[in-house]
N, C-alpha and C positions, 0 to 999 in steps of 0.2 A: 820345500820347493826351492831350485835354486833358478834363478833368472839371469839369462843371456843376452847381450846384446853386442851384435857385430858389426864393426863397420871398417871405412877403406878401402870396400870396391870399387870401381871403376873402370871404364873405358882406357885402355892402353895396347900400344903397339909392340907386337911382336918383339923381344929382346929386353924388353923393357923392363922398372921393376915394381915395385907394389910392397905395403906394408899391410896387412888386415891385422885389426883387437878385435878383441874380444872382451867388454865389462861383465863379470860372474858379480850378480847381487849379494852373492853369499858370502858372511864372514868367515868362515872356514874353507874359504877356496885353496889356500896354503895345503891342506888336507890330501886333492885327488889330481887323481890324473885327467890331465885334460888333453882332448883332440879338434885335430881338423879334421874335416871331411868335407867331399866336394859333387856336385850333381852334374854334369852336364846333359844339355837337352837328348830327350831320349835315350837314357841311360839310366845305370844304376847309380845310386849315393857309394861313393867309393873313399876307403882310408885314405890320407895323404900323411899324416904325420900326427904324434903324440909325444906328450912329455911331463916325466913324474912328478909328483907333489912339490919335491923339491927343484927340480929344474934340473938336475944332474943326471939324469938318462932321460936319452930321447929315442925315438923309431919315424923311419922314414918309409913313406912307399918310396919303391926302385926307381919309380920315375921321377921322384924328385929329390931323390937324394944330390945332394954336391951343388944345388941350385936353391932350394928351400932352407928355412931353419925357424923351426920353432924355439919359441920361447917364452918366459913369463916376469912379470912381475907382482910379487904374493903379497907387497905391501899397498897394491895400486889395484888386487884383483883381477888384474889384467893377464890376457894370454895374448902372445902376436905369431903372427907369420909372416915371415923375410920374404918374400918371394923374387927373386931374379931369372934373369933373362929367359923371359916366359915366352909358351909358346904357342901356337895358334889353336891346340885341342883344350889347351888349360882353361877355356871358355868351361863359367860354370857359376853356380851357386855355391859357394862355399860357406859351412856351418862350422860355429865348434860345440863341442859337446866337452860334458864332463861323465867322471866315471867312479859312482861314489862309494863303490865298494873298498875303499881304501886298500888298493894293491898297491907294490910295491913299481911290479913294474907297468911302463906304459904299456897298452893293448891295441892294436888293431879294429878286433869284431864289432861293428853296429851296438850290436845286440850286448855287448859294455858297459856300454854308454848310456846313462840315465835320463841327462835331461840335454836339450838341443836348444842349439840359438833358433833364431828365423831367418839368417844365411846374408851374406852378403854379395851381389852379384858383380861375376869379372869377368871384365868381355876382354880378351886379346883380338888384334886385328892386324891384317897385314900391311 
């Protein structure tokens, strides 16, 4: 069982930037790939970005490429997300999740993904 916990949500204005962690209880976090994922009201949990065991490939949704960037640190079990100049749909729950099938590369699909935080909430506002 690996246990998640995210936090660095917040209330913020449009353009603005925002940092979310992620603490993975597990000792072998260095191991998998981990992701972001994000919920906005009445919608689906949708990919935002992922990055490999080691930190040297990453994947981005389209939408947030050039403004996002994930990252980790494997000594601190921590994963983050950069977030800049955000924008007013980026309203959402954000989760991260890992992916313990030890691939190589980061992945996309939900269905990946093993075990999930309990999300942290980021409201953008105008």
């Amino acid at each position: 069982q690996v246990y998640l916990v995210e936090s660095g949500g917040g209330l913020v204005q449009a353009g603005d930037s925002l940092r979310l962690s992620c603490a993975a209880s597990e000792r072998t976090f260095s191991r998998y790939v981990m992701g972001w994922f994000r919920q906005a009201p009445g919608t689906e949990r949708e990919f935002v970005a992922a990055v490999s065991a080691s930190g040297g490939r990453t994947l981005y949704a389209d939408s947030v490429k050039g403004r996002f960037t994930i990252s980790r640190d494997n000594a601190k079990n921590t994963l983050y997300l950069q977030m800049n100049n955000l924008e007013l749909d980026e309203t959402a729950v954000y989760y991260c999740a890992v992916d313990t099938d030890r691939t190589i590369e980061p992945r996309r699909r939900q269905s990946d993904y093993n075990y999930w935080g309990q999300g942290t909430q980021v409201t953008v506002s105008s």
